[in-house]
N, C-alpha and C positions, 0 to 999 in steps of 0.2 A: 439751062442748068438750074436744077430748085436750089432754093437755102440748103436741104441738109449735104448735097453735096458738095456745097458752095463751103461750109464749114468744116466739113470732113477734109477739104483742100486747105484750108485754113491753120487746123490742127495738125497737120500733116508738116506742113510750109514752118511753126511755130517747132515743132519736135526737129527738125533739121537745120532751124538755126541754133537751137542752142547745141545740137552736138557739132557744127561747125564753129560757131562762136569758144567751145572749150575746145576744142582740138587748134584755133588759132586766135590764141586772147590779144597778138599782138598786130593783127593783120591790119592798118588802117583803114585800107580798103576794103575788106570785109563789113569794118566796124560802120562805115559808110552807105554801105548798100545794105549790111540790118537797118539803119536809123530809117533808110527810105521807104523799107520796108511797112519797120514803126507806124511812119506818118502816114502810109496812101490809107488807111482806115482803122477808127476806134475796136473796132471787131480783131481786128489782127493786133492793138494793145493789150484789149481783155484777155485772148487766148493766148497770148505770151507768156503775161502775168500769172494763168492759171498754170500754165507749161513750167517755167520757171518755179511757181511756189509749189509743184508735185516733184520738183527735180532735189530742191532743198528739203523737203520734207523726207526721201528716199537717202538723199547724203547725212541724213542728221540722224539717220537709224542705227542703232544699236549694231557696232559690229558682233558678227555670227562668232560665239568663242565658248558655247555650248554643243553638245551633243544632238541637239534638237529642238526647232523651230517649237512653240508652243501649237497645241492642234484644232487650234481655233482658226490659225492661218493656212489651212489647207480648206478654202471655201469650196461648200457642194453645192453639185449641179443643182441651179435652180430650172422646174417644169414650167414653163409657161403656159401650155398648152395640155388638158389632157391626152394620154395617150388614147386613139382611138379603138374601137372596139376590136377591129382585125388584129392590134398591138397585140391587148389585154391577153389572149391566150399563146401566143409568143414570147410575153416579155419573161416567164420562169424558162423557157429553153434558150432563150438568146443569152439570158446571163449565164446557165450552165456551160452554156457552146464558149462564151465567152473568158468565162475563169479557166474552164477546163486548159483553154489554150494558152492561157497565162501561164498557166501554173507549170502545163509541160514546157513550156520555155523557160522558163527559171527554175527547173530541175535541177540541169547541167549546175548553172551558175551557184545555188544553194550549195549541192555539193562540194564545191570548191573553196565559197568563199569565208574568210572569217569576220566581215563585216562587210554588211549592207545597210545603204541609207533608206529610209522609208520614203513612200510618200510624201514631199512638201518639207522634206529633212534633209538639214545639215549636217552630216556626222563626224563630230570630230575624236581621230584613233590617235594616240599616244603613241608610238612606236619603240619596241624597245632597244634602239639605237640610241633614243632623243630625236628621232625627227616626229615630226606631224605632220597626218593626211587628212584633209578633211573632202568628205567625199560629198556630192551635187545628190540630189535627190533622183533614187532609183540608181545608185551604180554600187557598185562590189568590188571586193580586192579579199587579196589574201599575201600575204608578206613573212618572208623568211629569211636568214643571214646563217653565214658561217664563216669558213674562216677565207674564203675568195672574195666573197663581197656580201652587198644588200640587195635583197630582187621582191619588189613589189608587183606582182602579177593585177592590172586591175581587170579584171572579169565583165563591166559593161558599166558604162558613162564615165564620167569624167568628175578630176579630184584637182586639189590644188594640193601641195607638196612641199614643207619646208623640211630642205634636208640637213642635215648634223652632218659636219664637215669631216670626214674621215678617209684622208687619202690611202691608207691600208685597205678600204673595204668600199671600194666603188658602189653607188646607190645608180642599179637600173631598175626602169619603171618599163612594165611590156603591155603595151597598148593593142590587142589584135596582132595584126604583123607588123607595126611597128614597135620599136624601144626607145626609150629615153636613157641616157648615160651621164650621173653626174658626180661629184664629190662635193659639194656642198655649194646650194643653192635655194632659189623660191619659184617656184614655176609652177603650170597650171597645163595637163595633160588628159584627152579624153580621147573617145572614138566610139562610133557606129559601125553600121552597115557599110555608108559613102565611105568612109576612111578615118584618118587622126587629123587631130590640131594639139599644136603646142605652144604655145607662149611664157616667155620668162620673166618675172620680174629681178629680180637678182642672181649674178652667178653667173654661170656660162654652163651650156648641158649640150652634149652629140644626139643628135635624132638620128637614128639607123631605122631604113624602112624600104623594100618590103623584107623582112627576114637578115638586115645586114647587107642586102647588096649596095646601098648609095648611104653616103653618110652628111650630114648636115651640122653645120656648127652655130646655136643662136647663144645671142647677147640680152643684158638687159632693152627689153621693150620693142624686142622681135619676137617674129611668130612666125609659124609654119602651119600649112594645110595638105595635107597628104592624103589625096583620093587613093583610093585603090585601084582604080583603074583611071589613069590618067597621068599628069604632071603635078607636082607639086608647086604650091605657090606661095613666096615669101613675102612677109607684109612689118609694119609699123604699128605698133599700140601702144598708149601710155601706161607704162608698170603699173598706177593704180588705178588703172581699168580692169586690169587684169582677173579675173575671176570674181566680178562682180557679182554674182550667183552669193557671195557667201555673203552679203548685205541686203539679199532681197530682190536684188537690182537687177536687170535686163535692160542692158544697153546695144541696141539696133542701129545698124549703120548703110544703111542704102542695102541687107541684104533680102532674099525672097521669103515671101510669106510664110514659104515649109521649112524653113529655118526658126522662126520665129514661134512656129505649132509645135517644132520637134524641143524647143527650150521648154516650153510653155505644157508640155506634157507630165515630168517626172514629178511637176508642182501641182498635178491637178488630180483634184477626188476623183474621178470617174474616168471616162474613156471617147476621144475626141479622133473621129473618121475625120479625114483632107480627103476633098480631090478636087477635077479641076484642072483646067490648063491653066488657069492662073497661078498655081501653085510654086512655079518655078519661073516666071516670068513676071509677077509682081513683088515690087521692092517696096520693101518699111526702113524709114529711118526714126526712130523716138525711142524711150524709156517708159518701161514695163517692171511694175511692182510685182515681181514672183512671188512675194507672200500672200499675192489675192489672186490669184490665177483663173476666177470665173472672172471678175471684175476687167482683169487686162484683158482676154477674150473679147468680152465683150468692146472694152476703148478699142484694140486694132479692127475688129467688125464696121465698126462706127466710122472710124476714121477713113476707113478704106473700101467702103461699100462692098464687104463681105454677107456673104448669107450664111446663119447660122441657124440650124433648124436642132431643138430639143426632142429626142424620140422618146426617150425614158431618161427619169432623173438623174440617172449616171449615163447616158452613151447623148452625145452632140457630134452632127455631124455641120461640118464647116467646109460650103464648097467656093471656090473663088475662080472664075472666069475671067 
C-alpha cells in the first residue's frame, strides 16, 4: 500500500472519529480507543488536528439568515487538462444537448413554482402565515392557504421549515407522494427520484407516504427515509444536525458515495457524471464545506481513491469502482 493511500486511510479514520466522538462525548470507552488511536502515530495527530480545526472553522460560520450565499462560494470547475482536439468541435453541441435538457426539465417545475433556490443558494421565503422556508440550493416550492389550512407544495429538493403555530389551519408540506402534516414545528423535508426523508427538530409532524395510505408520527430528533419503492426506515439525529446545508455544512455518516455526489450537486457551478459500481457500495463518513463544492470534490476524491477526470470546464465526470 503507497503513502497516498496510506493517508487517504488516515483522513478517512480521523473524519469518523470525530463524528463518533460528537455523537458520544460521554462514552469512556470510546474516549479510550480515540487516545490509542492518538498515540499509535504522529501522522494520525497532525490529520486530527487538521480534521478537527476544518470542523471548528465550519461551526464558527455565519449562520445562513440571507436570501443567498454570496457568489463567490459557488466555485467553477477548474480544467486541468486541455480539452483534446476530438473534444474542441463537440464541446458547442454537448453544451447545447446539455442545457437543452436542463431546461426541458425545469419547464414543468418553473411553471409552478413561486421560488426557487439557485445555484450554491440558500433561499430564505418569508411566508405569509409567519412561518419560514428556507430552501437547499436548486429546489422549488410554491405555497398557498385558505381557510382549511396551509399547503406548501415543494416541487424538487429539499427545504427546512419553521412553522407559525396555528391549530385552525394545519401546515402540510407535499414532497412527491409523500406529505408532511404539522401545526407548529421546525423540521427539514426533501425528496428525489429514490424517495423522501424527513427529520424534526422541534414539534411533532405525521408523514403520510405514498399518497396517505401509511402514516408515521416523528419527534424531535427522529427521521424518516421513504423509498418509493421499498420500506421505510426510521433513524436518530441530533436536532442541531439537522439541515446543516443552511451553514455550509455536509455532514456524512457511514453513507455511499452517490449520496454524497447527489448533496454535492445543487452547490456546484457546472455539471458532475457518477458511475461505477462503486457508487452505491462505497461509504464516506466526514464533513464537507458546501460553500466550496470543487474543493470538497476534490477532499472526498483524495481521500477515497476516487477518479475524477475534467472533460470541459463545466462537465467532471467522477467514477468510483
Amino acid at each position: 500500500m503507497n503513502d497516498e493511500v496510506d493517508m487517504g486511510a488516515v483522513e478517512r479514520m480521523a473524519s469518523t472519529w470525530l463524528v463518533r466522538l460528537d455523537d458520544d462525548p460521554e462514552d469512556a470507552g470510546l474516549r479510550a480507543e480515540f487516545e490509542q488511536w492518538l498515540d499509535a502515530s504522529p501522522e494520525h495527530r497532525r490529520v486530527w488536528a487538521e480534521t478537527r480545526d476544518l470542523d471548528l472553522l465550519l461551526e464558527a460560520a455565519r449562520p445562513v439568515d440571507a436570501v443567498a450565499l454570496p457568489a463567490g462560494n459557488v466555485v467553477p470547475l477548474k480544467l486541468r487538462r486541455k480539452a483534446r482536439g476530438k473534444w474542441r468541435m463537440f464541446v458547442p453541441l454537448a453544451a447545447a444537448a446539455c442545457l437543452g435538457l436542463v431546461l426541458a426539465a425545469d419547464i414543468p417545475v418553473w411553471m409552478q413554482a413561486q421560488d426557487i433556490a439557485r445555484t450554491g443558494e440558500v433561499h430564505k421565503v418569508a411566508l405569509q402565515d409567519g412561518s419560514t422556508a428556507w430552501l437547499a440550493p436548486g429546489a422549488a416550492m410554491a405555497f398557498s392557504m385558505d381557510a382549511e389550512g396551509r399547503r406548501l407544495k415543494l416541487l424538487r429538493g429539499k427545504g427546512y421549515f419553521d412553522v407559525a403555530h396555528d391549530p385552525a389551519h394545519p401546515f402540510r408540506v407535499e414532497a412527491g407522494d409523500g406529505a408532511v402534516k404539522v401545526l407548529g414545528t421546525a423540521f427539514e423535508a426533501g425528496f428525489n427520484e429514490q424517495g423522501m426523508a424527513v427529520s424534526v427538530r422541534r414539534g411533532l409532524v405525521e408523514v403520510s407516504y405514498p399518497k396517505g395510505r401509511v402514516r408515521d408520527r416523528l419527534r424531535p430528533g427522529q427521521s424518516i427515509a421513504v423509498p418509493w419503492a421499498g420500506s421505510p426506515s426510521r433513524g436518530q439525529v441530533r436536532p442541531d444536525r439537522i439541515a446543516a446545508w443552511m451553514n455550509g455544512r455536509l455532514l456524512v455518516n457511514d453513507r455511499p458515495v452517490r449520496d454524497v455526489l447527489e448533496a454535492l450537486r445543487p452547490w456546484y457551478g457546472g455539471y458532475i457524471v457518477a458511475r461505477g459500481p462503486g457508487l452505491d457500495t462505497r461509504r464516506v463518513t466526514g464533513i464537507y464545506d458546501l460553500r466550496h463544492p470543487d474543493a470538497a470534490l476534490e477532499a472526498l476524491a483524495r481521500a477515497h481513491t476516487i477518479a475524477v477526470r475534467d472533460i470541459t470546464p463545466w462537465l467532471r465526470i467522477v467514477t468510483v469502482e
